[in-house]
C-alpha positions as CSV (number, residue, x, y, z in Angstrom):
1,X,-12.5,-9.1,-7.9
2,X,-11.9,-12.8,-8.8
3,X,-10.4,-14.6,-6.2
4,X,-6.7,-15.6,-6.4
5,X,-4.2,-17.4,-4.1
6,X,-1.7,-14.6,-5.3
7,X,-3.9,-12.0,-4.4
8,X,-4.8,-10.8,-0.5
9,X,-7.5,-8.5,0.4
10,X,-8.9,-7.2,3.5
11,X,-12.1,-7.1,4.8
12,X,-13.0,-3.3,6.1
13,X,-12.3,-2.1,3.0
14,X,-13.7,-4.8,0.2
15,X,-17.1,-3.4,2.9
16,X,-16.4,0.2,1.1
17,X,-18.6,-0.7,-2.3
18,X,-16.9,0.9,-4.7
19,X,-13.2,0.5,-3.7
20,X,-10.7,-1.8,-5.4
21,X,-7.8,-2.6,-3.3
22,X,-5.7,-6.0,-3.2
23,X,-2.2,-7.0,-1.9
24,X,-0.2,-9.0,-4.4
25,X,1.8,-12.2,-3.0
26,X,4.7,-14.3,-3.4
27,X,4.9,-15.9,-6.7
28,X,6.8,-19.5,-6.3
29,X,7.1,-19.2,-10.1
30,X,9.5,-16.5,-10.5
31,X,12.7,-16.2,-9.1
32,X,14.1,-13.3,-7.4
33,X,17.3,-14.0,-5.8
34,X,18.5,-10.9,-6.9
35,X,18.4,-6.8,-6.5
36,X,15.7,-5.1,-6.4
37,X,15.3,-3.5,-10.0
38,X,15.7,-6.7,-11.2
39,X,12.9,-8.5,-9.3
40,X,10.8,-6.2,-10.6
41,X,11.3,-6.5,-13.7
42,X,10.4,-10.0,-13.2
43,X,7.5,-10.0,-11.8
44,X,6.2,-6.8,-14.0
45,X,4.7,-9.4,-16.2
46,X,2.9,-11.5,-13.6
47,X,2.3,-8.1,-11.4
48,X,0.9,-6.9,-15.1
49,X,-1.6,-10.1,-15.3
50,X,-2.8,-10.1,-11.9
51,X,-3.8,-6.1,-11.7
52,X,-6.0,-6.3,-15.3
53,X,-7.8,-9.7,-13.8
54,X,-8.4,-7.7,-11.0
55,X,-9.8,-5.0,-13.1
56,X,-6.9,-2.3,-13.0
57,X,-5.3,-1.1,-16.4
58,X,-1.6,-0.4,-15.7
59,X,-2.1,3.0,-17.8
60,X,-4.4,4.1,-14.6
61,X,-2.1,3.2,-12.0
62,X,0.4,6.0,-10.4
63,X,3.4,4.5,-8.6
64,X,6.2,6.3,-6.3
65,X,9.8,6.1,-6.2
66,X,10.3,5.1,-3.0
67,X,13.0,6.0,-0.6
68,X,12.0,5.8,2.8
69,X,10.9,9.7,3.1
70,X,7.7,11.6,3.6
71,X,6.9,13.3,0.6
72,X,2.8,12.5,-0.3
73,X,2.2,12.9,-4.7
74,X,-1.1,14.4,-5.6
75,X,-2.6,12.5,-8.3
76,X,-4.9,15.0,-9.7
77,X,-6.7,15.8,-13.3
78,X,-9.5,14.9,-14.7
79,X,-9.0,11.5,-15.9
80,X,-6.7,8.1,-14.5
81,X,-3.2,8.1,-15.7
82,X,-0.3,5.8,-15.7
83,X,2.6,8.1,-13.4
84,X,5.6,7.9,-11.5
85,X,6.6,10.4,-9.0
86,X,10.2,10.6,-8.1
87,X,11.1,10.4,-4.0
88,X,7.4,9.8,-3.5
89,X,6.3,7.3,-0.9
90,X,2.8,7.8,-0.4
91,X,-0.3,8.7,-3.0
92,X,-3.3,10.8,-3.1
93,X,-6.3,11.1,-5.2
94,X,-9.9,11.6,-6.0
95,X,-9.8,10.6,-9.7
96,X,-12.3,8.0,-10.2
97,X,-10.7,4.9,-11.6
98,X,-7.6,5.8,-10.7
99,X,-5.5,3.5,-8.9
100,X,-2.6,4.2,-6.9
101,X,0.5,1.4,-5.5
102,X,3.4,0.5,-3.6
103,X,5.5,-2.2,-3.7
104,X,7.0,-3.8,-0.1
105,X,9.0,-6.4,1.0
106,X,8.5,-5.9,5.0
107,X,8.1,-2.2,5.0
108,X,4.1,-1.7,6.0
109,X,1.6,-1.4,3.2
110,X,-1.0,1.4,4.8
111,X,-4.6,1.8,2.8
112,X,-6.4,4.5,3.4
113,X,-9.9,5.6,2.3
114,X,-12.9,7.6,2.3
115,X,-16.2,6.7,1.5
116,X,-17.9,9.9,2.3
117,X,-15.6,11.7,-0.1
118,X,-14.4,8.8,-2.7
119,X,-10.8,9.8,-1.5
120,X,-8.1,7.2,-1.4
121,X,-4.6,7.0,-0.6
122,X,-1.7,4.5,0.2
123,X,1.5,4.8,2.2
124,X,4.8,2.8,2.2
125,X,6.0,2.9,5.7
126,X,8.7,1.0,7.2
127,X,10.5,2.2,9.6
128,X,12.3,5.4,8.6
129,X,9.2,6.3,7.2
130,X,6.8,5.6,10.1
131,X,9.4,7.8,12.2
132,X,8.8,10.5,9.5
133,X,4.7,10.3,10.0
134,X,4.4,9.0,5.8
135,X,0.7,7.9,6.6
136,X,0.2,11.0,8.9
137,X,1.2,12.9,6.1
138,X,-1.3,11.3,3.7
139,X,-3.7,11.9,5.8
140,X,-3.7,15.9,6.4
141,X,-2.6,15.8,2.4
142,X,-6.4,14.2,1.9
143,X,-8.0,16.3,4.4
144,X,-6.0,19.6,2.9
145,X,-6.5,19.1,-0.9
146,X,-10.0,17.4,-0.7
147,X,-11.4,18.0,2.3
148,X,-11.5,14.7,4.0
149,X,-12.7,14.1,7.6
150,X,-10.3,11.7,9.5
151,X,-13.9,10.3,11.3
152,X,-14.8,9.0,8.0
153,X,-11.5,7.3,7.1
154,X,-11.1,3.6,6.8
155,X,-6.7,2.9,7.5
156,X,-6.2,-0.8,6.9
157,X,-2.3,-1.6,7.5
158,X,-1.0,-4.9,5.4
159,X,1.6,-7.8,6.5
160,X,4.7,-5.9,7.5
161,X,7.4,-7.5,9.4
162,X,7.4,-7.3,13.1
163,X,8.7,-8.2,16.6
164,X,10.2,-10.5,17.6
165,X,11.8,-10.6,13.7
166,X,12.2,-6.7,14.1
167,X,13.3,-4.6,16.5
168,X,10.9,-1.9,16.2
169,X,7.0,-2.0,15.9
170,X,6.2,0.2,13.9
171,X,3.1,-1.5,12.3
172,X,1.4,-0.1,16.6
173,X,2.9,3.8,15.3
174,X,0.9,3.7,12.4
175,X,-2.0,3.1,14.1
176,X,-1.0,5.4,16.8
177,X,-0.6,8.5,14.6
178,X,-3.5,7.4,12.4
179,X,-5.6,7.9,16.1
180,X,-4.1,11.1,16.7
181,X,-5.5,12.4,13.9
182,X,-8.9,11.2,14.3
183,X,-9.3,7.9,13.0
184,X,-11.7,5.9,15.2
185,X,-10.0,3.1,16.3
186,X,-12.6,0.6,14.8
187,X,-11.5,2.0,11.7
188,X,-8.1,1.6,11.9
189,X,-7.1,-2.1,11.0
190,X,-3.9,-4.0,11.4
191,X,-4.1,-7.6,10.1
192,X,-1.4,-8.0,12.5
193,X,0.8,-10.6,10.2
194,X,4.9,-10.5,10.5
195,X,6.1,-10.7,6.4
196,X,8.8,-13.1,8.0
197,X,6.4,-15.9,9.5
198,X,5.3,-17.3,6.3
199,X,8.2,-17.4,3.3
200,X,5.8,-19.3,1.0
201,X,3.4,-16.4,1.0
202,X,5.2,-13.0,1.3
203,X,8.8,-11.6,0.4
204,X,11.1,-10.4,3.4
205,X,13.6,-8.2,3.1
206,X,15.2,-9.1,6.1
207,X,15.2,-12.1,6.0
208,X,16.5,-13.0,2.4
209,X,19.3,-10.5,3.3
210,X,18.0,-8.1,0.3
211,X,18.1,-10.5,-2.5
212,X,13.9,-10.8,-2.8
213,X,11.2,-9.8,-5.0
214,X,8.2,-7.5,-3.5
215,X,4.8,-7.4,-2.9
216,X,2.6,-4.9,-4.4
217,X,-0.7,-3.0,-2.8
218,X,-3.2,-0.9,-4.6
219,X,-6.2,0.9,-4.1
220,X,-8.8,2.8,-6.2
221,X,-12.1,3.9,-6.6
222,X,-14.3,2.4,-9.9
């Protein structure tokens, strides 16, 4: 993946060979002091640019609707496709070159991958969802459908917003259920970075009252 200053990634998992992953950033160039659907369609060109330099076609990529529930899509078949699954906030699949994402905007960003079985999945968990076990959920979901062994999983959770800007952690949850499960906790990562400290780099939710654009995560196996 060509380097980018919009573009983060994360270490335990650009180790996986094979996996594509990357966590798109704050653009200064577009504006988005405005809802939601409409920073989004603002940044679907630059989103659009970044993810085919990075070598994802936006007709492989499967996207949720999110809304703060815990309901996990199964992207299945046998080729990459470019879907949308309504009330969906979490992604499953063992397609190769299939690419699943989420957008945030202090909500967690939670990658999830197995090597052994070239399974991958991704979670958007703030905190409604993190009560309601979303990355939990993903997990059993790739352990149910494709037989995936939580020992074997890499979790990598992104810049989500935390204490002391937020009341509740649940960026330590995540982690927590993702060890109750099985995950070995060297293989559950937190970058531990608050979405508030740096307004240059990430979008917060919280604090630009609503009125912000959003970051976007993806993962997928070539």
């Amino acid at each position: 993946m060509p380097d980018s200053p919009l573009i983060e990634t994360f270490g335990a998992l650009s180790d996986l060979p094979g996996l594509k992953h990357g966590f798109l950033l704050r653009s200064p160039e577009v504006e988005v002091d405005c809802d939601r659907e409409e920073a989004l369609a603002r940044l679907e060109p630059l989103h659009t640019s970044l993810l085919v330099a990075a070598g994802v076609p936006r007709d492989h990529l499967a996207t949720g609707e999110q809304v703060h529930d815990a309901r996990v899509g199964i992207v299945a078949g046998a080729h990459p496709a470019r879907l949308h699954f309504p009330a969906t906030d979490a992604l499953v699949t063992a397609i190769p070159g299939q690419f699943l994402g989420v957008w945030v905007a202090d909500c967690g960003t939670v990658f999830i991958a197995d090597p052994v079985k070239r399974v991958c999945g991704i979670a958007h968990s703030g905190k409604k969802g993190t009560e309601l076990g979303i990355a939990a959920a993903a997990i059993r979901r790739m352990q149910e459908v494709h037989g995936s062994d939580p020992a074997d999983l890499v979790v990598q959770l992104a810049p989500c917003i935390r204490p002391p800007a937020y009341e509740i952690d649940f960026a330590a949850q995540i982690v927590a259920d993702c060890a109750a499960l099985g995950v070995p906790a060297g293989q559950a990562h937190d970058c531990g970075i608050c979405t508030s400290s740096d307004p240059s780099r990430y979008y917060s939710y919280r604090l630009e009252k609503g009125r912000t654009g959003r970051m976007f995560g993806f993962i997928g196996w070539a």
